[in-house]
C-alpha positions as CSV (number, residue, x, y, z in Angstrom):
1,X,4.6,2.1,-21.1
2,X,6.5,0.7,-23.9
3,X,10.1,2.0,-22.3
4,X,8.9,0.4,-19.1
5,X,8.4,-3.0,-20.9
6,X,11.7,-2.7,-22.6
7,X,12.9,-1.3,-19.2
8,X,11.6,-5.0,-17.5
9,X,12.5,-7.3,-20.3
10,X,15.9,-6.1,-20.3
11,X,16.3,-7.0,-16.2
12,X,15.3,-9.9,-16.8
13,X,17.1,-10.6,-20.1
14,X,20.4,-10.0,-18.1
15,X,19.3,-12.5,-15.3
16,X,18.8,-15.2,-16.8
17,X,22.4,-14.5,-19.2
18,X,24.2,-13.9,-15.9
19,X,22.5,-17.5,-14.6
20,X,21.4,-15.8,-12.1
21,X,17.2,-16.4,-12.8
22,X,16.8,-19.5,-10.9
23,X,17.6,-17.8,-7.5
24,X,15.8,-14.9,-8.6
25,X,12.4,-13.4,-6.9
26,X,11.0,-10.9,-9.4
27,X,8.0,-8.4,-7.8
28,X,6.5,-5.7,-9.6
29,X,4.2,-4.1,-7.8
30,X,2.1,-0.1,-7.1
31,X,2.2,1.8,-4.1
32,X,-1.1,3.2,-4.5
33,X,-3.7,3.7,-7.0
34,X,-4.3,6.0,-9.9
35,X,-4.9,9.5,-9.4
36,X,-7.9,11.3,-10.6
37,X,-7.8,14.3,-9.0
38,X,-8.7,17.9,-10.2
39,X,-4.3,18.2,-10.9
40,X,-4.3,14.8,-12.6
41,X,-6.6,13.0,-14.3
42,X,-4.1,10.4,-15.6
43,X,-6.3,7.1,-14.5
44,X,-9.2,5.4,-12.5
45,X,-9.6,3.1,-10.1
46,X,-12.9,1.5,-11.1
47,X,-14.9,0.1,-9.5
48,X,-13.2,1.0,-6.7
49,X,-14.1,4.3,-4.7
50,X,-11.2,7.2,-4.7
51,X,-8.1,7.5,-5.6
52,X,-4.4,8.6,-4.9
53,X,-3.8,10.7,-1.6
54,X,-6.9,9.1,-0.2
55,X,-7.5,6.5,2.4
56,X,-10.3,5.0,0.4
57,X,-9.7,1.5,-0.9
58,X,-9.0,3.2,-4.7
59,X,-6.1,4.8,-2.9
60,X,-4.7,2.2,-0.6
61,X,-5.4,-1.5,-2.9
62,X,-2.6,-1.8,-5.2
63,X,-2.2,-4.7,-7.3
64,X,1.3,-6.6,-8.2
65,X,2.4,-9.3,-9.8
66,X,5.1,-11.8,-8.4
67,X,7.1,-14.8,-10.7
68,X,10.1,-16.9,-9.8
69,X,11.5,-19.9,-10.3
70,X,11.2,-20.5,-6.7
71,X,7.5,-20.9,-6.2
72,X,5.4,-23.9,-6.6
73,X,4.9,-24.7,-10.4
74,X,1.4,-25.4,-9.1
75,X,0.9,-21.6,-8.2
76,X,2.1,-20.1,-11.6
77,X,-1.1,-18.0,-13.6
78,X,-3.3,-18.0,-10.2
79,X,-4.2,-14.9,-8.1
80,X,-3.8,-14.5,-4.3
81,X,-6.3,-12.4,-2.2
82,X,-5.1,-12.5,1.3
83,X,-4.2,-9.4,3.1
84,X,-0.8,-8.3,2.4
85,X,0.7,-4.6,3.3
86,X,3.7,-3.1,1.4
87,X,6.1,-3.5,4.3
88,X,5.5,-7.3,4.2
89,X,8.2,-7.4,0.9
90,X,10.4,-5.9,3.7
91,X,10.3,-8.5,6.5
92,X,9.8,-11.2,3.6
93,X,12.6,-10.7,0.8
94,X,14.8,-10.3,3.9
95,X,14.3,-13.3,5.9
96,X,15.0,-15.2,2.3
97,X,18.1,-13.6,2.3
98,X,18.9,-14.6,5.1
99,X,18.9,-11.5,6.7
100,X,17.2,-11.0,10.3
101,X,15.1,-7.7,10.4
102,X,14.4,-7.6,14.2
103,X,17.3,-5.2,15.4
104,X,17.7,-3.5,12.9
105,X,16.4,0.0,14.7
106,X,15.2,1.0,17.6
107,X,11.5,-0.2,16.5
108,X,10.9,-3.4,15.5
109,X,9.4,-3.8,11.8
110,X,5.6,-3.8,11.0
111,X,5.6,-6.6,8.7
112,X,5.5,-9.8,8.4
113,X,6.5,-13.3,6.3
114,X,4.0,-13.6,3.8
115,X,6.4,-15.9,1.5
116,X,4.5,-19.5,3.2
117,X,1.5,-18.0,1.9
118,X,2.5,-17.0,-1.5
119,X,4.0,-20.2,-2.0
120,X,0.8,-22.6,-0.6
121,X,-2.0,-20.2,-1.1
122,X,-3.0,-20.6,2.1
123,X,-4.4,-17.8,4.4
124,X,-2.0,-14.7,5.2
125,X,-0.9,-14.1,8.3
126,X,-1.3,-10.5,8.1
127,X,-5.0,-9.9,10.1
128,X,-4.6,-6.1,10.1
129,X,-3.5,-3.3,8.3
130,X,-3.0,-0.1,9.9
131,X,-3.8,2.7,6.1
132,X,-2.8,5.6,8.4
133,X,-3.0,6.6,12.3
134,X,-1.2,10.0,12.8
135,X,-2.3,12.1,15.4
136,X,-5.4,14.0,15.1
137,X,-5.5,13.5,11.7
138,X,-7.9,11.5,9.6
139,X,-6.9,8.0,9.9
140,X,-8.3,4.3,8.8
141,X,-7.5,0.4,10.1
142,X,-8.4,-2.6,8.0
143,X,-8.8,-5.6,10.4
144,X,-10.4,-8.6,8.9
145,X,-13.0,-7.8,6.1
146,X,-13.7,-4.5,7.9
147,X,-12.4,-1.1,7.3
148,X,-12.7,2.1,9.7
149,X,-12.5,5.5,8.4
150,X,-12.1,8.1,11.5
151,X,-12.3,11.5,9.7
152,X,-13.0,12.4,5.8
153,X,-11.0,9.7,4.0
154,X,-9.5,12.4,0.9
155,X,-11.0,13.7,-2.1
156,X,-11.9,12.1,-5.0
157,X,-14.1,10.3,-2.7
158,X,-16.5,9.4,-5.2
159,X,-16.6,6.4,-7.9
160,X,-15.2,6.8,-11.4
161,X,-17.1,5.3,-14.3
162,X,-14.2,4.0,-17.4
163,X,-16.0,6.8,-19.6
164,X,-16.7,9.8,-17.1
165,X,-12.9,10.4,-15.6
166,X,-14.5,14.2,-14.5
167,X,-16.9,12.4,-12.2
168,X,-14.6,14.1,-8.8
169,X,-16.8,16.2,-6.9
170,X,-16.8,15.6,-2.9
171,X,-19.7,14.9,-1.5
172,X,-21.5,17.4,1.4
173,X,-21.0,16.7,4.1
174,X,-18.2,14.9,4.0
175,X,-18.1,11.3,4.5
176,X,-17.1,9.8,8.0
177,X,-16.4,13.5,8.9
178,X,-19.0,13.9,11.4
179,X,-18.6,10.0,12.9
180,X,-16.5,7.1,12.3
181,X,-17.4,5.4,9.2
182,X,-17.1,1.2,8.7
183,X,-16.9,-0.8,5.4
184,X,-17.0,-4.8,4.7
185,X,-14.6,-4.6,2.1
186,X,-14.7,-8.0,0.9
187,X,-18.2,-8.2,0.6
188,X,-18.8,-4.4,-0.2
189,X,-15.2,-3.4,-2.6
190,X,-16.5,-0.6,-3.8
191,X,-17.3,1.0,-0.5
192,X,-21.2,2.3,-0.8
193,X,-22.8,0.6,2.2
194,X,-21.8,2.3,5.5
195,X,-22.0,-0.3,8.5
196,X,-21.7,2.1,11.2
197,X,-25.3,2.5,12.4
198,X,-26.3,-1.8,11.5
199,X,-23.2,-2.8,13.1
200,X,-22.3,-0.9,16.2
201,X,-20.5,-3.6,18.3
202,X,-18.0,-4.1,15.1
203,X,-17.7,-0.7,15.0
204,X,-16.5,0.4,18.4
205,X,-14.5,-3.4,18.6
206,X,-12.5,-1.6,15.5
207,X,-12.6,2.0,17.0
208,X,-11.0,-0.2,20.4
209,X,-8.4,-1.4,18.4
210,X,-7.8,1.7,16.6
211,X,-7.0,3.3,19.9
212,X,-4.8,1.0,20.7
213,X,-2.6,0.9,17.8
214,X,-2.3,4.7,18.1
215,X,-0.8,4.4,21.7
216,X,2.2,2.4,19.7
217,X,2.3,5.7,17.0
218,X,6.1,6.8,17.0
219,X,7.3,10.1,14.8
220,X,9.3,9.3,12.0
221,X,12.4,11.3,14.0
222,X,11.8,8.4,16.8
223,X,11.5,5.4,14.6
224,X,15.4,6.1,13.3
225,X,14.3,4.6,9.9
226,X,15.7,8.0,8.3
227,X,18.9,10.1,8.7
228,X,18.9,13.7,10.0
229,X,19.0,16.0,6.7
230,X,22.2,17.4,6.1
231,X,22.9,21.1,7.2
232,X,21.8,22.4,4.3
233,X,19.1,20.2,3.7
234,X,18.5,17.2,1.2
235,X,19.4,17.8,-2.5
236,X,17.0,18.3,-4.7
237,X,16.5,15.1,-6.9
238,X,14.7,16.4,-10.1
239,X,18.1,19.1,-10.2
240,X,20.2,15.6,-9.7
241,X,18.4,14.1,-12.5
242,X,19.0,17.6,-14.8
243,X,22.8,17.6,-14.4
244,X,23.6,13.7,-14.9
245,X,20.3,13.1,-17.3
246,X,19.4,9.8,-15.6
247,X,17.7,8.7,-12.3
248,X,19.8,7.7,-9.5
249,X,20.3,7.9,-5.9
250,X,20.4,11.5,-4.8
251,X,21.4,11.3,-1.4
252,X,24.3,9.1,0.1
């Protein structure tokens, strides 16, 4: 953690000698939370339920952090809760720019401008979040305060007390295995009150809208967001980082 402060106060060190702070948007932010799995161990999500390679809000809320000279004085050492999804930075730091994000591939991009609301505080425009629709596999929307789980969200599934980090096992059976599950996860964070059976009309109004989104599902191959691997595959990038010693693009 130490190099990674060094790391950051260096960047930003530079920025402002180059002059170049003022028209600068600094965001430092997780793509997913801690893993305490059986292989890891290395953190906890607390009080939130699961972890890393789950669909379980441990494993899908990041937090981040977001300064610039550019925002509001009025909004500097205040917190934001309205939805926001990792491709929003996309769309966002883009349209900034000055860059339009529309045509740039054959699908359009899932995010959106969340920049109006960083800067006022105001609500998000983001209403819904698709965590993961792919196939017949386990999947989960977020659409207002609700969540729907369709299939086992992923193990650690359970919650991790700060002083227990062994505290793993999967329940039996598995949770939202047999049926859909659904979660207020503003009023319920930590995910332990299943609304499924209370609240059936939310629940098939979310398993509707599920249904729909995965009608738009496109393979990554159709998307055109990556290149076809070269013919003899991509390079390795750990055997990159042996030969020159550093971290860098491994792949042109």
């Amino acid at each position: 953690m130490s190099s990674l402060d060094d790391a950051v106060g260096n960047i930003t060190a530079k920025l402002l000698e180059k002059n170049m702070w003022d028209n600068t948007i600094f965001i430092f932010t997780t793509d997913n939370g801690a893993d305490f799995s059986e292989y890891s161990n290395a953190g906890n999500n607390a009080p939130l339920r699961g972890g890393k390679f789950t669909h379980w809000q441990g494993g899908v809320r990041g937090t981040a952090f977001i300064t610039s000279p550019l925002l509001p004085s009025s909004r500097a050492n205040t917190s934001y809760s309205g939805m926001i999804h990792a491709v929003d930075w996309y769309k966002t730091l883009s349209e900034l720019a000055g860059v339009p994000v529309d045509q740039t591939g054959p699908v359009a991009p899932d995010g959106v401008n969340i920049w109006g609301a960083l800067s006022s505080g105001g609500p998000s425009p983001r209403t819904e979040a698709v965590i993961n629709i792919w196939g017949n596999n386990s999947g989960a929307i977020r659409v207002g305060d609700f969540k729907l789980y369709r299939g086992f969200p992923g193990s650690p599934d359970g919650w991790v007390p700060r002083a227990n980090l062994q505290n793993t096992e999967v329940q039996v059976p598995k949770p939202c295995e047999e049926k859909p599950c659904l979660f207020n996860v503003i009023t319920d964070p930590t995910e332990h009150n299943d609304l499924s059976n209370s609240m059936p009309d939310k629940l098939q109004e979310l398993i509707q809208r599920y249904d729909e989104l995965a009608k738009s599902e496109v393979s990554l191959e159709e998307s055109g967001l990556c290149p076809p691997p070269p013919p003899n595959g991509w390079p390795n990038a750990f055997e990159v980082n042996k030969k020159s010693g550093y971290w860098e693009p491994w792949a042109d």
